[in-house]
N, C-alpha and C positions, 0 to 999 in steps of 0.2 A: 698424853701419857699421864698416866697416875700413880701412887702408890699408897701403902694400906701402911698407915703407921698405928699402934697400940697406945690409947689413953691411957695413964694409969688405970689404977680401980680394978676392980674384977667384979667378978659376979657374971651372971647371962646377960641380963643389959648393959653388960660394959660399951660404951659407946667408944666405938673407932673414930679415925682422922683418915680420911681419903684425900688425900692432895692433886687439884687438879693444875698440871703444868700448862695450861694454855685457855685461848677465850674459848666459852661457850656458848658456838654459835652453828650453823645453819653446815657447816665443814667438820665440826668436833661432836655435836648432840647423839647422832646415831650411835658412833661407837661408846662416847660414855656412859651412855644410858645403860646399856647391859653391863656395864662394872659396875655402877651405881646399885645397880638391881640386885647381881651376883654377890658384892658386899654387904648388903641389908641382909640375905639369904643366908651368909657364913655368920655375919654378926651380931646377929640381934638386929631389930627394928628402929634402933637408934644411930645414927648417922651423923658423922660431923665433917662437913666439905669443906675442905680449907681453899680459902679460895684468894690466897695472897701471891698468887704469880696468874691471874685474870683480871682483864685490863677490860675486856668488853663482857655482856651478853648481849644476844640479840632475841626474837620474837622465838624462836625454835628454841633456843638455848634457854628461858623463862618455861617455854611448855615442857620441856622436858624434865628440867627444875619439880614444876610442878606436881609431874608424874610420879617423878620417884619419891617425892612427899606423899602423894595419894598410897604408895605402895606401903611407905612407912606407915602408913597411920591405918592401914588396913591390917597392920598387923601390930598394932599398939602403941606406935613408936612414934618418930618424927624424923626432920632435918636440921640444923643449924651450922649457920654459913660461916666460918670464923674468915675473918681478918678480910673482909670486901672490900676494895678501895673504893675510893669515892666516887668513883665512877659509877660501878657497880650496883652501892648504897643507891646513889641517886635514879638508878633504871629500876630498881625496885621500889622505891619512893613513889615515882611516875606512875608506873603500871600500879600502883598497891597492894602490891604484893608482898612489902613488907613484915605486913602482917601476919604471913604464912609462917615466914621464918624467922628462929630466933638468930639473931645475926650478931657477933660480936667480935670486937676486935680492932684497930685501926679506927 
């Protein structure tokens, strides 16, 4: 479950807050993906996952990640992860993936 909450600011790249209620793994990836996507599409190419009630990813749940970064950046934008727990932080540490996303928070 997710939902679309409004950053301040305005303008067309106003970047949104999508909140993901649960891990993203190999059981959640499929269906988040096309909210992910559908949200890039309504919002502007700027994304922002809040990711402070996910406790896991797993290998599906990183590729997916990845995907919707590829889609943002295909259309000028990006991702950034707010508030990963240290779990989280540390599966994107390992993989290096870090690097993809700007990640803040926590």
């Amino acid at each position: 479950m997710a939902s679309d909450n409004p950053d301040p600011g305005g303008g067309r790249d106003e970047q949104r807050v999508f909140l993901v209620r649960h891990d993203i793994d190999a059981a959640h990836a499929a269906a988040l993906k096309p909210q992910l996507v559908e949200h890039l599409q309504n919002h502007g190419p700027q994304i922002a996952i809040d990711l402070a009630e996910v406790r896991f990813v797993d290998s599906v749940g990183l590729g997916m990640l990845v995907s919707v970064l590829k889609a943002a950046r295909e259309q000028g934008g990006g991702v950034r992860l707010l508030h990963p727990s240290r779990e989280v932080r540390r599966i994107l540490q390992i993989t290096g993936l870090e690097v993809l996303f700007e990640a803040s928070g926590r």
